[in-house]
N, C-alpha and C positions, 0 to 999 in steps of 0.2 A: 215460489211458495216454500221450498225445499229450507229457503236463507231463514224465514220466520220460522219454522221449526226448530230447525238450530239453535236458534237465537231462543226461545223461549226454553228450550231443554236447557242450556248455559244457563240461565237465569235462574230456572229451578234449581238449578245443581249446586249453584254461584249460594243461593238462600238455604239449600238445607246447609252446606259447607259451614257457613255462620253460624246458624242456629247451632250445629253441632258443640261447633267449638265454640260458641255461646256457652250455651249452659254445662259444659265439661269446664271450662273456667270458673263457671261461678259454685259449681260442687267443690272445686278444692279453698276447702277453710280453711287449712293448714299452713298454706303457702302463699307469703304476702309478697305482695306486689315491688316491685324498685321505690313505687311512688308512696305507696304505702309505708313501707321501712323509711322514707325520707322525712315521712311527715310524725313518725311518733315521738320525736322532742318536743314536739308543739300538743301533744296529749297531754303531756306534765304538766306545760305551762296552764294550759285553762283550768286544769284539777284545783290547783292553786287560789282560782280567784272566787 
């Protein structure tokens, strides 16, 4: 019984961890992403059409 305790405290720990740093990533509006900075030549382009 001891192993499911464990196991479900890890899982708790495992989801807040995420969430944390879930939504602490998505507060920073400042600082764009690698993927983000790759795609803003292709912003120009649709302004365009």
């Amino acid at each position: 019984m001891e192993v499911f305790a464990v196991t479900i405290f890890m899982s708790l720990a495992f989801a807040v961890l995420f969430a944390v740093l879930f939504f602490a990533e998505r507060s920073q509006k400042q600082r764009r992403s690698m993927e983000q900075m790759s795609l803003m030549p292709l912003e120009a382009d649709q302004s365009d059409r």
